[in-house]
N, C-alpha and C positions, 0 to 999 in steps of 0.2 A: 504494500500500500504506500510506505514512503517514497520508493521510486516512481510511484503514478502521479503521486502529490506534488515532489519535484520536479520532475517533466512538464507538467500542468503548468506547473507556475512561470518555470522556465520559457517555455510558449510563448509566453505575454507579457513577461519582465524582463525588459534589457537591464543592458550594465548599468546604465545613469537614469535609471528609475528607483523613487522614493519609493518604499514601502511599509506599512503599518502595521503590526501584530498587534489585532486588538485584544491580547491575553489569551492563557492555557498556552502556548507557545507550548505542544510536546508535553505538556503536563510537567513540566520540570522539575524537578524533586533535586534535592541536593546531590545525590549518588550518580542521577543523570546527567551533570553537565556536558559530560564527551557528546553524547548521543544527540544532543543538543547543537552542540558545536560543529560536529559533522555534520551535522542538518544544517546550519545553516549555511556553510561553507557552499556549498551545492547548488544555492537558492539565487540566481541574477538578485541584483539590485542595491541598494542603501536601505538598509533594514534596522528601523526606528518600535521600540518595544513598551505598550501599555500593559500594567498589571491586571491580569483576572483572579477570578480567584481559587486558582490551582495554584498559581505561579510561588512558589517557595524561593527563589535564591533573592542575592543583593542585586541591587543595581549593577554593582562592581562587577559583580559574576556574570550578568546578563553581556555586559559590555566585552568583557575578556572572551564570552563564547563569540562575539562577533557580531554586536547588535550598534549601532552608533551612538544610540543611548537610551537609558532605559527610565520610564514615568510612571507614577502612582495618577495618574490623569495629565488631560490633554485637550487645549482646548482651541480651534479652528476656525477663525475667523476668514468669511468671504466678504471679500468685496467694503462695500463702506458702512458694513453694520457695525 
């Protein structure tokens, strides 16, 4: 299933595309971080990470597996609201 995942996203996501995890990323667990980091390694794009609420490590950890940076919330303003 992870190679389908990957594929999939690869598809659609080049190199210099922004991308947003909005939480559960892999279900992370602390013991997981490799399986994590090889996941994302694989993944096109600049990969920016929101917390759900599986996600167990630090920011720090989230960053070191290869995320640009990692947020407890996030908030997206369009245009001139």
């Amino acid at each position: 299933m992870d190679m389908a995942l990957i594929a999939n996203h690869n598809a659609v996501v080049g190199p210099d595309d922004l991308v947003y995890h909005i939480g559960d990323f892999a279900w992370t667990r602390p013991h997981e971080v490799e399986r994590a980091r090889d996941c994302l390694k694989k993944l096109s794009g600049t990969h920016i990470f929101i917390y759900g609420n599986h996600d167990q490590l630090t920011p720090f950890e989230y960053v070191e597996a290869g995320f640009q940076s990692a947020h407890t919330s996030l908030t997206i303003t369009i245009g001139d609201k």
